[in-house]
N, C-alpha and C positions, 0 to 999 in steps of 0.2 A: 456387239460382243460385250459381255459383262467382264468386266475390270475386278478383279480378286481385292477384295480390302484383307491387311496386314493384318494378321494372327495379334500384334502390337499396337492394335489401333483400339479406342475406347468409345464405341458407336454409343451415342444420343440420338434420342427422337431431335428432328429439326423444330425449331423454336416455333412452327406454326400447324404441327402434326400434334395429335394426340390419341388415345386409344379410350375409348368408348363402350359399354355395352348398349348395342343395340337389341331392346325386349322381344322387338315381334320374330328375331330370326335367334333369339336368345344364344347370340355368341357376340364376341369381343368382334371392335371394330376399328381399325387403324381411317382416324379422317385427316384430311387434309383439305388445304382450299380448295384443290379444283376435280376432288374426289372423295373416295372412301373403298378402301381392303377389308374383305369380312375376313377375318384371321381363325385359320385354324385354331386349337389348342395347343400344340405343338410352336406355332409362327408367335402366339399370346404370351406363352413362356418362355421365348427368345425374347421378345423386346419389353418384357416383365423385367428381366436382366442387363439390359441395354441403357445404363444409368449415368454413361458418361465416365465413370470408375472403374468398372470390368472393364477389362482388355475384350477382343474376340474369343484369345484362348481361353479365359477365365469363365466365360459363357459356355463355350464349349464343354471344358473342364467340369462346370454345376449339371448341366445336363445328362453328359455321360456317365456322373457318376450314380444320378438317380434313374437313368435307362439302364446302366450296366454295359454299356456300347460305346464304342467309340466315336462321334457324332461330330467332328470338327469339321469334313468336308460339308456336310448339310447344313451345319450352320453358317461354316462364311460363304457360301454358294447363296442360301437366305438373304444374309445382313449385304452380300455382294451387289443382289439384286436392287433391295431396298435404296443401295448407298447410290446406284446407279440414278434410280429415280429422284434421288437429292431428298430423303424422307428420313436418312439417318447422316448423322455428319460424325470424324470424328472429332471427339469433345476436348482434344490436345491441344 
């Protein structure tokens, strides 16, 4: 069961994740040591925003307003998942 991270919480990539373009599948790719997430566009532009400084809401808040939608359950369901796997911490 995934654990909901706090609307108050300022998600970072963990210190040994990073995001990558991979050429031959020409999309963004979240790696890590004992893996790699080929990242939607949408999962790209969540953790493009994920800088330690934005809160979850504030990520939220950027998104929804250039979708026109209200987007907050998709993203902390997103960053929830992430936080689960220990791939985002928050940076507080």
């Amino acid at each position: 069961m995934t654990a909901t991270i706090a609307p108050t919480a300022r998600p970072a990539l963990w210190r040994l994740a990073r995001i990558s373009f991979d050429p031959v599948r020409k999309q963004q790719v979240l790696l890590y040591p004992e893996g790699a997430i080929l990242l939607n566009d949408t999962g790209a532009e969540i953790l493009a925003l994920c800088d330690g400084k934005r809160t979850v809401a504030d990520v939220a808040a950027a998104l929804g307003a250039k979708y026109g939608a209200d987007v907050t359950a998709d993203v902390t369901e997103y960053l929830s998942q992430l936080a689960d796997r220990e791939l985002i911490r928050d940076a507080v």
